[in-house]
N, CA, C and O atoms as a GROMACS GRO file, in nm:
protein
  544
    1UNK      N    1   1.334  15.324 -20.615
    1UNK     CA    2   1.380  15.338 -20.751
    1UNK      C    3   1.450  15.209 -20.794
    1UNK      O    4   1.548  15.162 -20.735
    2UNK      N    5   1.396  15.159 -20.891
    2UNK     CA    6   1.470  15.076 -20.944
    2UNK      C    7   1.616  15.046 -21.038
    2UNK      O    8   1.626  15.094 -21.151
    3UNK      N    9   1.694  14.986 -20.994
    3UNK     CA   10   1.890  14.967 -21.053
    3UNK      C   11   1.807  14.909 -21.222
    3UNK      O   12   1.705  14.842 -21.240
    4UNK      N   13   1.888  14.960 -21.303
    4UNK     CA   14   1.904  14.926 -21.422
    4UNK      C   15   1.968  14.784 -21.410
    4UNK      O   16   2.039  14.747 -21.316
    5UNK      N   17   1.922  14.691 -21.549
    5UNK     CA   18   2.028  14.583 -21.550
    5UNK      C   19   2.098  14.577 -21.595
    5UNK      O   20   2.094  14.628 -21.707
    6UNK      N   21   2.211  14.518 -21.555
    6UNK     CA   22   2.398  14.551 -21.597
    6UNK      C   23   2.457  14.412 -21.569
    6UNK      O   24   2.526  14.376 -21.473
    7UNK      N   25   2.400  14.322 -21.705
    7UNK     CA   26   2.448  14.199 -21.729
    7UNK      C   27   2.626  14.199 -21.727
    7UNK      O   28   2.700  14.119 -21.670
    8UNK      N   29   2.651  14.281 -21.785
    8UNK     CA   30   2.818  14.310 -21.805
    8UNK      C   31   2.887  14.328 -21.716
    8UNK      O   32   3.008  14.311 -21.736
    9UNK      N   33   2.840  14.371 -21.573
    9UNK     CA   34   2.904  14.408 -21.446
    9UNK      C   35   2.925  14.264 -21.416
    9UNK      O   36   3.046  14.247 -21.411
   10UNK      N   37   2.861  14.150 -21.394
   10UNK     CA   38   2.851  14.016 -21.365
   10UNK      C   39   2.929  13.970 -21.440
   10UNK      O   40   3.005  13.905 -21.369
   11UNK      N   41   2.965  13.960 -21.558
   11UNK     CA   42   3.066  13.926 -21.661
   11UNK      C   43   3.112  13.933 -21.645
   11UNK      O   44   3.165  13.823 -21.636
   12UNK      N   45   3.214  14.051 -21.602
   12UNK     CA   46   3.334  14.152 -21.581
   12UNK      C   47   3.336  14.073 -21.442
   12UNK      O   48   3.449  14.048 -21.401
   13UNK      N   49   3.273  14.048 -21.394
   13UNK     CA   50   3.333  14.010 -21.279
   13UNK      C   51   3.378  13.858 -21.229
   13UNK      O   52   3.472  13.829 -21.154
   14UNK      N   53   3.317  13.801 -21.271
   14UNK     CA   54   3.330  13.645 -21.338
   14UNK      C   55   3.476  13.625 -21.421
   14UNK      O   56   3.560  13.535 -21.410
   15UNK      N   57   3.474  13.720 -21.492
   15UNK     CA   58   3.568  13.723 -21.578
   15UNK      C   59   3.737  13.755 -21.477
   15UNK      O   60   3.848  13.702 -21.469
   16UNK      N   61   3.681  13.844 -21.431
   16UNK     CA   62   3.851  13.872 -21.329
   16UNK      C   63   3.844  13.774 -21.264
   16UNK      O   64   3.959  13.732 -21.264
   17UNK      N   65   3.762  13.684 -21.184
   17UNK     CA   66   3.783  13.588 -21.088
   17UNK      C   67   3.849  13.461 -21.201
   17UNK      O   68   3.911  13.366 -21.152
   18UNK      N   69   3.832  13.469 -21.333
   18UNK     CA   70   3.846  13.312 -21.387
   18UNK      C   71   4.022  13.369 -21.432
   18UNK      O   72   4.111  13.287 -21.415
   19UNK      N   73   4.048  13.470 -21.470
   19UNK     CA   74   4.169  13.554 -21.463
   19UNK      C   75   4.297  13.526 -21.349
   19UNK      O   76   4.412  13.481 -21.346
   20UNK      N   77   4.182  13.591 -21.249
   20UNK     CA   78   4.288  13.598 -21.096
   20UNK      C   79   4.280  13.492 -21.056
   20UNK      O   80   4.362  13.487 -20.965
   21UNK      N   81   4.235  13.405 -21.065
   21UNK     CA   82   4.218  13.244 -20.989
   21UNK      C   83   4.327  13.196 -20.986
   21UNK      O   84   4.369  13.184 -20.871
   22UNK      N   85   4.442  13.136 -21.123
   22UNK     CA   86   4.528  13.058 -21.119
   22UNK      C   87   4.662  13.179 -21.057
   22UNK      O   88   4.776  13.134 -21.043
   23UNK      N   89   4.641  13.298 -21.032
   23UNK     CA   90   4.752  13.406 -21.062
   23UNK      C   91   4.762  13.371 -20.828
   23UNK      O   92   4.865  13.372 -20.761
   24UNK      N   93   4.646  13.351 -20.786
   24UNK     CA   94   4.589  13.338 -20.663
   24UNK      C   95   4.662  13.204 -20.598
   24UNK      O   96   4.724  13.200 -20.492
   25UNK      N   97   4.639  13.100 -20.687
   25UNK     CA   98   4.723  12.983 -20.653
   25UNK      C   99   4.847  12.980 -20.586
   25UNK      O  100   4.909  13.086 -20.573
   26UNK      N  101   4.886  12.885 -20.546
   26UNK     CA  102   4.992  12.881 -20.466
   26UNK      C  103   5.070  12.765 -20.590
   26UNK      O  104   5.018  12.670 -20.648
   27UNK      N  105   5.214  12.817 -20.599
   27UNK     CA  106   5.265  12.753 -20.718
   27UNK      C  107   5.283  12.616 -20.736
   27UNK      O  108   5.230  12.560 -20.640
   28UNK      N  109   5.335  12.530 -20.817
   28UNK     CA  110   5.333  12.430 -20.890
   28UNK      C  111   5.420  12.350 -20.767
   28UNK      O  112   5.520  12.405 -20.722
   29UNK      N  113   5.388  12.254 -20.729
   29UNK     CA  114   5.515  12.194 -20.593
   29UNK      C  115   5.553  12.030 -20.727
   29UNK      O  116   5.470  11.953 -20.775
   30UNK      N  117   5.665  12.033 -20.742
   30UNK     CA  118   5.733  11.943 -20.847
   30UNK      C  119   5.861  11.850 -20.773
   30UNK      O  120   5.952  11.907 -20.714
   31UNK      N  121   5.856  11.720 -20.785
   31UNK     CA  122   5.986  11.637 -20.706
   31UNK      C  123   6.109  11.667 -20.844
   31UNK      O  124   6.115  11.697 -20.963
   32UNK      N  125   6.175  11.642 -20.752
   32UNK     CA  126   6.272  11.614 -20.860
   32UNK      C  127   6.396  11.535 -20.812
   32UNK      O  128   6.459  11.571 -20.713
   33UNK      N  129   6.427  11.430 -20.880
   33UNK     CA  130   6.489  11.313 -20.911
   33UNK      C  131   6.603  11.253 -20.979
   33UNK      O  132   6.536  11.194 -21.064
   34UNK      N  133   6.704  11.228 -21.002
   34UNK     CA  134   6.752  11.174 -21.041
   34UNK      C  135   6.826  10.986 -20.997
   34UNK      O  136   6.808  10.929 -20.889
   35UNK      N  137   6.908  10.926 -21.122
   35UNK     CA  138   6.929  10.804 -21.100
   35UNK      C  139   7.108  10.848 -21.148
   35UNK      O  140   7.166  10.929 -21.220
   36UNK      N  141   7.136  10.744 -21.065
   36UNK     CA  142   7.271  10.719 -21.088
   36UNK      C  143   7.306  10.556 -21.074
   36UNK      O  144   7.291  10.496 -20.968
   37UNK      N  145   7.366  10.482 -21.221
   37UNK     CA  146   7.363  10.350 -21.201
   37UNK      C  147   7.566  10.284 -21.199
   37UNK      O  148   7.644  10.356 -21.262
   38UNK      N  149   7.608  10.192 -21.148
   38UNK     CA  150   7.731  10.137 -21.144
   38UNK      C  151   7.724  10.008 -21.157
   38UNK      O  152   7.623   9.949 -21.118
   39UNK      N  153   7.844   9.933 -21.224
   39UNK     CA  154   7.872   9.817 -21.214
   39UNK      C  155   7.899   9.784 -21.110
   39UNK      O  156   7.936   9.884 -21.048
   40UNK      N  157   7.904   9.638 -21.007
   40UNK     CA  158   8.001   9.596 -20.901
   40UNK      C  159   8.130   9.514 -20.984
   40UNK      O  160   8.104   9.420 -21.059
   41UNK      N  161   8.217   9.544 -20.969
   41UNK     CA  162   8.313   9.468 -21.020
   41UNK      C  163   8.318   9.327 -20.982
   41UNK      O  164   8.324   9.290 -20.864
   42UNK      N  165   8.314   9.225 -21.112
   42UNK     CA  166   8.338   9.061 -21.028
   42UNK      C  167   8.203   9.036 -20.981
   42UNK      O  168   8.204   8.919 -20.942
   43UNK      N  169   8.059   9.098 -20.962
   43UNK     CA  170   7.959   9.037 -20.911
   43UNK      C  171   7.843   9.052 -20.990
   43UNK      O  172   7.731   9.038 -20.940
   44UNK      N  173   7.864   9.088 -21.152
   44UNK     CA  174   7.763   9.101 -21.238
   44UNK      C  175   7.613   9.143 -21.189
   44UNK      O  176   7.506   9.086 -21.214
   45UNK      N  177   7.638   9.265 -21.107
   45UNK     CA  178   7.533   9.323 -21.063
   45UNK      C  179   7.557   9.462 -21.083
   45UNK      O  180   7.660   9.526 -21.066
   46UNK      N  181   7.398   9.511 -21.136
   46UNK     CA  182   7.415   9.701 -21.172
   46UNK      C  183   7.363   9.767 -21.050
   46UNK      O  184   7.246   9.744 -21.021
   47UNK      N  185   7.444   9.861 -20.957
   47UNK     CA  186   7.349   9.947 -20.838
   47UNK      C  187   7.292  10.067 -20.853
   47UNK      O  188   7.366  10.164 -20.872
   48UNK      N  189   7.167  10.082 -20.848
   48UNK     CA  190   7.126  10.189 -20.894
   48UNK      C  191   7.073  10.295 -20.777
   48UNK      O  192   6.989  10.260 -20.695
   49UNK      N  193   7.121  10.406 -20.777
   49UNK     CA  194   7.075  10.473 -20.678
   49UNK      C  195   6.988  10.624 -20.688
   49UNK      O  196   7.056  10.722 -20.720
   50UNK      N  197   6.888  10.638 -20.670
   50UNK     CA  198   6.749  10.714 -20.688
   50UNK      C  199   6.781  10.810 -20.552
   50UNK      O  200   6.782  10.760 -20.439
   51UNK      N  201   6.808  10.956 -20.576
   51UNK     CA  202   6.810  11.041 -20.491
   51UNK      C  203   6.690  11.168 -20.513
   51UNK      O  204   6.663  11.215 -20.623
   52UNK      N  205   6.662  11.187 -20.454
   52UNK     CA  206   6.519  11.247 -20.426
   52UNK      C  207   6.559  11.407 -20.357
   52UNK      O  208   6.634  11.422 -20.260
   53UNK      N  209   6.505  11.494 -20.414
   53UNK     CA  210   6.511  11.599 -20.376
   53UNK      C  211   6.403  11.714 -20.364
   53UNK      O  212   6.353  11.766 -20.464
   54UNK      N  213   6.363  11.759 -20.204
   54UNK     CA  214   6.205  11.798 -20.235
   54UNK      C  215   6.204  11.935 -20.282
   54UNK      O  216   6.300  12.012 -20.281
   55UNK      N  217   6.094  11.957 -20.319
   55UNK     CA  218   6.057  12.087 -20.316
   55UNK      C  219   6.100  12.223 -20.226
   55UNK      O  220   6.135  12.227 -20.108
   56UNK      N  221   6.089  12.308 -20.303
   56UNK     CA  222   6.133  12.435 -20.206
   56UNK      C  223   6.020  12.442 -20.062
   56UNK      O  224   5.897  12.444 -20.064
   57UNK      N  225   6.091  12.445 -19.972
   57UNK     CA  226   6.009  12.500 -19.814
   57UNK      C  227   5.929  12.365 -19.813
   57UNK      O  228   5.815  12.359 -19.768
   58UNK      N  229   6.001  12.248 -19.870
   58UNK     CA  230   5.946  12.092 -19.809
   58UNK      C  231   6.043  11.986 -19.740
   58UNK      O  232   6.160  12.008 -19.706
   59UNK      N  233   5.979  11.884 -19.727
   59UNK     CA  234   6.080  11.789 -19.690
   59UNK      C  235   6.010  11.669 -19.726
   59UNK      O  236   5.888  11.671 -19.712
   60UNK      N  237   6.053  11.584 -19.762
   60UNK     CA  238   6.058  11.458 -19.800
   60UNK      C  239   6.022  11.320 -19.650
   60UNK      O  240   6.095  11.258 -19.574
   61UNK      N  241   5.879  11.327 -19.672
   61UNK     CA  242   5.827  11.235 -19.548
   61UNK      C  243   5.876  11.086 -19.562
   61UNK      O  244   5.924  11.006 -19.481
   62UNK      N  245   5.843  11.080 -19.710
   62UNK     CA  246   5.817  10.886 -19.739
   62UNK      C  247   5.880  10.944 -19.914
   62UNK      O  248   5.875  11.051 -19.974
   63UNK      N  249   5.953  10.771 -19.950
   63UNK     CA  250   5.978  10.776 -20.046
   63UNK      C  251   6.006  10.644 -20.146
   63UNK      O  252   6.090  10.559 -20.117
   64UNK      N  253   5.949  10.641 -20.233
   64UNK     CA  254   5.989  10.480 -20.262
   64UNK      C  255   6.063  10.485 -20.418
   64UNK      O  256   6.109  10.596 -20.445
   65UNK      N  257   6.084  10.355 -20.547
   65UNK     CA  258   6.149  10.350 -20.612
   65UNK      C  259   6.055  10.223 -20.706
   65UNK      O  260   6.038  10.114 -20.652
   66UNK      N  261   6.014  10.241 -20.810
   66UNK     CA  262   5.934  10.175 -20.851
   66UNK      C  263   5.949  10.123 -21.008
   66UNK      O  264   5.898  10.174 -21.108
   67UNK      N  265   6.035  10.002 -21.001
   67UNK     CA  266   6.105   9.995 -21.156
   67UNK      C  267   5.958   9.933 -21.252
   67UNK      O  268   5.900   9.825 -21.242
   68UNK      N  269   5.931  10.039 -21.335
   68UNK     CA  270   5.836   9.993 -21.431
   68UNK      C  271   5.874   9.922 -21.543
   68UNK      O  272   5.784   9.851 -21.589
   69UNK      N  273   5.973   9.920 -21.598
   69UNK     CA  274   6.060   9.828 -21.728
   69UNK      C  275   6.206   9.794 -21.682
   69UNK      O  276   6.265   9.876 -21.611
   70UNK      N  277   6.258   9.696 -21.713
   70UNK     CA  278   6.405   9.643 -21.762
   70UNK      C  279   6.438   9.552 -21.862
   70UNK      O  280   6.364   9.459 -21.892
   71UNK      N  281   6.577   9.578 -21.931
   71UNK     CA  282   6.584   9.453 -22.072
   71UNK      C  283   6.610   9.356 -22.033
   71UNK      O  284   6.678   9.383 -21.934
   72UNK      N  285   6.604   9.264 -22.038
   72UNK     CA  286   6.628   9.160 -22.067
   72UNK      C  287   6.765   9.103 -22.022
   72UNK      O  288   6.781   8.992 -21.971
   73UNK      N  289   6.883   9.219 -22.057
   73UNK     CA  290   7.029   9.224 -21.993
   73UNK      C  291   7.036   9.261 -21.814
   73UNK      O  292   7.139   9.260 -21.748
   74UNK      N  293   6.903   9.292 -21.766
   74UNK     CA  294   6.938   9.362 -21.616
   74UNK      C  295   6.793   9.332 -21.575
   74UNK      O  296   6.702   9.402 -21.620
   75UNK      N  297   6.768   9.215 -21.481
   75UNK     CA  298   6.693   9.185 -21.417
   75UNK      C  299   6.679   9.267 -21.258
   75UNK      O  300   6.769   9.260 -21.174
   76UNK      N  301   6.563   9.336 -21.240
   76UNK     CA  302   6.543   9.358 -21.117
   76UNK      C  303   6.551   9.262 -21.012
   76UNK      O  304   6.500   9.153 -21.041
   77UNK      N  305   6.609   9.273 -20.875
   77UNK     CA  306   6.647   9.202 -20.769
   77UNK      C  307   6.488   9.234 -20.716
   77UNK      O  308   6.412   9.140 -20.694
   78UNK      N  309   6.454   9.344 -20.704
   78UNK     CA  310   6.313   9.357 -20.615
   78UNK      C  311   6.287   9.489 -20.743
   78UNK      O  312   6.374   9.561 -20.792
   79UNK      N  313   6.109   9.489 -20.779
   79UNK     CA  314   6.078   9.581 -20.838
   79UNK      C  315   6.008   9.722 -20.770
   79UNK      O  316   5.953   9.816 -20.828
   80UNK      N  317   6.031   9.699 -20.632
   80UNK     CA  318   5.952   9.813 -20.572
   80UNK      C  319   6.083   9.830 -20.406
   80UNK      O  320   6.075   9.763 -20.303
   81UNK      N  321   6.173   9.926 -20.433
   81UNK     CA  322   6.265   9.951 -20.286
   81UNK      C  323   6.185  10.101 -20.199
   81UNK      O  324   6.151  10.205 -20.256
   82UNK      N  325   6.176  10.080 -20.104
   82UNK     CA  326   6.138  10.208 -20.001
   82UNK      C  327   6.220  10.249 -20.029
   82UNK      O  328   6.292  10.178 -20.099
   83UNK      N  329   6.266  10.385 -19.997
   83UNK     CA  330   6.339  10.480 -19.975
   83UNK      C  331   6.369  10.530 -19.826
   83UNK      O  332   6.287  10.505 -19.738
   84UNK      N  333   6.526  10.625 -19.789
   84UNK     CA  334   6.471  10.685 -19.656
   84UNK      C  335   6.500  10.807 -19.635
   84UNK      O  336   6.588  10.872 -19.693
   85UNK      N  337   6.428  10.843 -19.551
   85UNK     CA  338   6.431  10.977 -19.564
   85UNK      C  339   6.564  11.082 -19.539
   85UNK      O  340   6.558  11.201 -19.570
   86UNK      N  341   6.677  11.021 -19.481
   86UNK     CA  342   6.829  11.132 -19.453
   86UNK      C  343   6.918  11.044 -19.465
   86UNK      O  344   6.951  10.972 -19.371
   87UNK      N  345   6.958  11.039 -19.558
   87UNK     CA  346   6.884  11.147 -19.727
   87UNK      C  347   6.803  11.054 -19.774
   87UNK      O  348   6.792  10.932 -19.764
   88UNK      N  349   6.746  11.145 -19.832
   88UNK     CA  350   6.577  11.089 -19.955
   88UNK      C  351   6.667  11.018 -20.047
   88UNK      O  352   6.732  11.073 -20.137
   89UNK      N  353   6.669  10.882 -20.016
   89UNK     CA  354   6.737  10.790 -20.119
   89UNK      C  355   6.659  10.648 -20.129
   89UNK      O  356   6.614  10.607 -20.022
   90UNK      N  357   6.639  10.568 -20.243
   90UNK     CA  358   6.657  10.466 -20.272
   90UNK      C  359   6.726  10.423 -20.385
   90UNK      O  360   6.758  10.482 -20.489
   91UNK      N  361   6.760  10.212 -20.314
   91UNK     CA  362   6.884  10.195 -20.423
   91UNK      C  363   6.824  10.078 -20.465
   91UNK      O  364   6.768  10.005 -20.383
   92UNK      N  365   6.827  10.053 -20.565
   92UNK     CA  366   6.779   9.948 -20.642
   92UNK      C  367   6.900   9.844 -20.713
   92UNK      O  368   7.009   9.890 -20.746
   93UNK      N  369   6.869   9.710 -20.729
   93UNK     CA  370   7.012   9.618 -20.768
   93UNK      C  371   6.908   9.573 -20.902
   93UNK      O  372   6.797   9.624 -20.921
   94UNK      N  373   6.978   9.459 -20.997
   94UNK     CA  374   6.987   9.439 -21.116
   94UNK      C  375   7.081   9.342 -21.135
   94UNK      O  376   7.195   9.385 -21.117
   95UNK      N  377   7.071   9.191 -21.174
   95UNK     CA  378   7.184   9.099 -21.199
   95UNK      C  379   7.154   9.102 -21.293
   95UNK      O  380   7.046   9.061 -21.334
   96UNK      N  381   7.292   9.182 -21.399
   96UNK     CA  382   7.333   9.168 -21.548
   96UNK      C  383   7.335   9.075 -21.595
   96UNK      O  384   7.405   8.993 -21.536
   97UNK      N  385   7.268   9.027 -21.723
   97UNK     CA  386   7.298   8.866 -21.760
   97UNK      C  387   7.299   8.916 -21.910
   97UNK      O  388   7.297   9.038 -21.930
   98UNK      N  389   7.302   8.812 -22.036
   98UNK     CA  390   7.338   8.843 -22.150
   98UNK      C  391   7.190   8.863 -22.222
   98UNK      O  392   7.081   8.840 -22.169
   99UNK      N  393   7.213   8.911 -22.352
   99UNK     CA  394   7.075   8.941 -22.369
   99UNK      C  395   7.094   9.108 -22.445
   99UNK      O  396   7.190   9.183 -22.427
  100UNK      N  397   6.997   9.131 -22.516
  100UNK     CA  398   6.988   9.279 -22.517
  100UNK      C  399   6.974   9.363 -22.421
  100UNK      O  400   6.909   9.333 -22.321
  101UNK      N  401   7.049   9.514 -22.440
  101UNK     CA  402   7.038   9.639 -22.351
  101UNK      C  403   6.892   9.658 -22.399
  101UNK      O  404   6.812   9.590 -22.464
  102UNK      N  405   6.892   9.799 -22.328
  102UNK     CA  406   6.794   9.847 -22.292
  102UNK      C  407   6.764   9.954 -22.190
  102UNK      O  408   6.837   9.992 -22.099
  103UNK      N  409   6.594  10.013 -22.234
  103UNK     CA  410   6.634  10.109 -22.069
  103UNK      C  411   6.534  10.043 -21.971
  103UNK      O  412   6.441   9.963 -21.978
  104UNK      N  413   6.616  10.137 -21.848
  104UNK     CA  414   6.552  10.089 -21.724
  104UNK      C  415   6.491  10.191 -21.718
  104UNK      O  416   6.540  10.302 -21.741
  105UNK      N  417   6.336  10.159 -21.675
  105UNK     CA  418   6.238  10.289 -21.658
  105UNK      C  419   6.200  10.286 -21.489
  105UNK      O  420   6.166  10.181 -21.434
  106UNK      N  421   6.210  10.397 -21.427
  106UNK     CA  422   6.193  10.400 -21.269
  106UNK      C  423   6.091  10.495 -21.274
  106UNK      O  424   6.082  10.601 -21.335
  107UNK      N  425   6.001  10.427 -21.182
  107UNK     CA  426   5.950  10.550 -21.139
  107UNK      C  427   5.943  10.572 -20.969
  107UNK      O  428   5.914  10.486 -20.885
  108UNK      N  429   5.973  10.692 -20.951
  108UNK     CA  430   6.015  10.784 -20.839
  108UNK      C  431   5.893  10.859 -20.778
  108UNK      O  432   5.818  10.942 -20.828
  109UNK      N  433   5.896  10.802 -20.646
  109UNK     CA  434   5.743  10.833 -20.554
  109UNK      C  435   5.763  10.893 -20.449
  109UNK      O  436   5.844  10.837 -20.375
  110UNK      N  437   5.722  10.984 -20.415
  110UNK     CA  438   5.742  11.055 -20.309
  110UNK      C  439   5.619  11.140 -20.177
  110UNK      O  440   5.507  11.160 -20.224
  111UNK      N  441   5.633  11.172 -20.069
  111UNK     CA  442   5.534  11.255 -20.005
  111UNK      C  443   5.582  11.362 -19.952
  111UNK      O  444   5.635  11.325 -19.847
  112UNK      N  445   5.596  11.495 -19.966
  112UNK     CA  446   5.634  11.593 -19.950
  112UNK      C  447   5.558  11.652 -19.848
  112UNK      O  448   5.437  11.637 -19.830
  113UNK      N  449   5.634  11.717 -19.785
  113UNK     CA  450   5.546  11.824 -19.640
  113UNK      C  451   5.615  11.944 -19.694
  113UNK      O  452   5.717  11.947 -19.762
  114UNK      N  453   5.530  12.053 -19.644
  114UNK     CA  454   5.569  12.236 -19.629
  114UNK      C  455   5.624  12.213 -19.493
  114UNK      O  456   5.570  12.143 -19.407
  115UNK      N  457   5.729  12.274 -19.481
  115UNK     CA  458   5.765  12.314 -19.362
  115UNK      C  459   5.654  12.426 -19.253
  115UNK      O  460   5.649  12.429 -19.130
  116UNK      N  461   5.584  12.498 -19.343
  116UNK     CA  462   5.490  12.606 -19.234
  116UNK      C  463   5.398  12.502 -19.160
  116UNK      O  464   5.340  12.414 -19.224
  117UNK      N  465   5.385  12.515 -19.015
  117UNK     CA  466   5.247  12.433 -18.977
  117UNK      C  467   5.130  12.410 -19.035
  117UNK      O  468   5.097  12.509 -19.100
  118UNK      N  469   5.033  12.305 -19.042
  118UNK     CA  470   4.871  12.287 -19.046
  118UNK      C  471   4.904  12.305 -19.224
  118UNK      O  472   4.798  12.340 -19.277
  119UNK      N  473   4.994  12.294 -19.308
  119UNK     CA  474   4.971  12.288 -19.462
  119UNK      C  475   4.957  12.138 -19.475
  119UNK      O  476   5.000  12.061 -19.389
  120UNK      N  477   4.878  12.088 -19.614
  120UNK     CA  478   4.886  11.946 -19.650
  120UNK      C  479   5.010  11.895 -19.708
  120UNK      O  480   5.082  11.956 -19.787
  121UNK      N  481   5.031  11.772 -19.661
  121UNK     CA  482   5.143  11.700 -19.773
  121UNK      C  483   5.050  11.657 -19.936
  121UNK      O  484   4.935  11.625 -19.967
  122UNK      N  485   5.196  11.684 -20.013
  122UNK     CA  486   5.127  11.643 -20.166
  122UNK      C  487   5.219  11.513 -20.174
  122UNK      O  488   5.320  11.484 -20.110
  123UNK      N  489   5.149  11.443 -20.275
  123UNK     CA  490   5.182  11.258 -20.326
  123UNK      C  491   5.279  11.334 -20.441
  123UNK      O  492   5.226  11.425 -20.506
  124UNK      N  493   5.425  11.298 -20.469
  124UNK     CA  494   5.472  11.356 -20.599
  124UNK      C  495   5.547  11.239 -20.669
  124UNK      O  496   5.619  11.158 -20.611
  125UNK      N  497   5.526  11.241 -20.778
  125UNK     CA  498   5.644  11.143 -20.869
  125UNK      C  499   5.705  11.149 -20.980
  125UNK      O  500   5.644  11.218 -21.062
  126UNK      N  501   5.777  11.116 -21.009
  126UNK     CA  502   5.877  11.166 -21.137
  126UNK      C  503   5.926  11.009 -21.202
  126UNK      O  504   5.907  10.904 -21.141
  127UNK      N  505   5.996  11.019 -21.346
  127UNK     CA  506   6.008  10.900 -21.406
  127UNK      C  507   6.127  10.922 -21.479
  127UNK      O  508   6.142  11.004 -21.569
  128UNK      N  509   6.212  10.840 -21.431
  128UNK     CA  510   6.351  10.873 -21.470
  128UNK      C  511   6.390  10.712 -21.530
  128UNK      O  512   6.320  10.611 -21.521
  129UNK      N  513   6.544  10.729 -21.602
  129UNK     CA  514   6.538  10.619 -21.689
  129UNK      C  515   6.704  10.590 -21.706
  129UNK      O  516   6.775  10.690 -21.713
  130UNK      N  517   6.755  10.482 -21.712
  130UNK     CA  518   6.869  10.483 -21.713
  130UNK      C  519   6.891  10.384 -21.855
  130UNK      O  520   6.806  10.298 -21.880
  131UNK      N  521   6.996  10.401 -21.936
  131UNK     CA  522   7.006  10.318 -22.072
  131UNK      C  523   7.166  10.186 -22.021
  131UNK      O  524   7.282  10.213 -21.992
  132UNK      N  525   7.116  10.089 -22.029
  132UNK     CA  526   7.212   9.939 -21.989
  132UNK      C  527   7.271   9.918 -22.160
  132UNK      O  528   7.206   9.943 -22.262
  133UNK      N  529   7.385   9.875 -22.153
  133UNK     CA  530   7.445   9.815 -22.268
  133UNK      C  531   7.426   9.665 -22.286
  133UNK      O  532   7.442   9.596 -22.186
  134UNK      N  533   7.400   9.619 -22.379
  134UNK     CA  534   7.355   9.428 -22.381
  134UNK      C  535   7.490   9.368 -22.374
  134UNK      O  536   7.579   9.402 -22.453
  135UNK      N  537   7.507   9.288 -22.290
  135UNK     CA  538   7.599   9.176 -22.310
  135UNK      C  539   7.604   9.034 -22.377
  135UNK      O  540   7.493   8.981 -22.369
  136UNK      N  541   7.677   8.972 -22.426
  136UNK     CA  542   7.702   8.882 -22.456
  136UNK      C  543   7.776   8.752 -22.425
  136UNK      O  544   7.774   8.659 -22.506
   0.00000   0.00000   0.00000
């Protein structure tokens, strides 16, 4: 005996898989970052320090610090510092000179592990920004 055809059963079913797919995923793994910058007193230099914080049920393998802009008032010493891992930090320097402020744009690189065995590490990065006052 021959099954009737039941285009719609295939639909319907297609349809829950394109549904349940992202619900199936394993959630969003996101770095997160911040900058904290200081004067040195007497040595017209800004220190900037990039702390890194991983993901839930990760840890922080590798980490670096990657200044994509500065004004004109705050020259990068080096535009690319490693980071290390305890604690997930890098610090970045800046000799203040006169000139317009401006912001400093960083970007923040990271490699994250799951703590459970045999999972992959993910590449993560974030872009954080600090605002310099111009001197004269």
């Amino acid at each position: 005996m021959r099954r009737p055809n039941r285009p719609w059963r295939a639909r319907l079913a297609l349809a829950a898989v394109l549904v349940a797919g992202p619900a199936l995923t394993e959630p969003r793994v996101e770095l997160r970052a911040a900058m904290t910058c200081q004067t040195e007193p007497g040595s017209g230099r800004l220190v900037c320090t990039v702390e890194f914080e991983p993901p839930a049920a990760h840890r922080i393998a590798w980490c670096d610090a990657l200044v994509v802009s500065a004004p004109p008032a705050a020259t990068p010493l080096r535009a690319r510092v490693r980071g290390t891992r305890t604690p997930p930090r890098a610090v970045l320097g800046f000799v203040l000179g006169s000139g317009a402020g401006g912001r400093i744009e960083v970007l923040a690189r990271a490699v994250a592990c799951p703590s459970k065995p045999n999972a992959e590490c993910v590449s993560l990065s974030k872009s954080i920004a600090f605002d310099v006052e111009g001197r004269h």
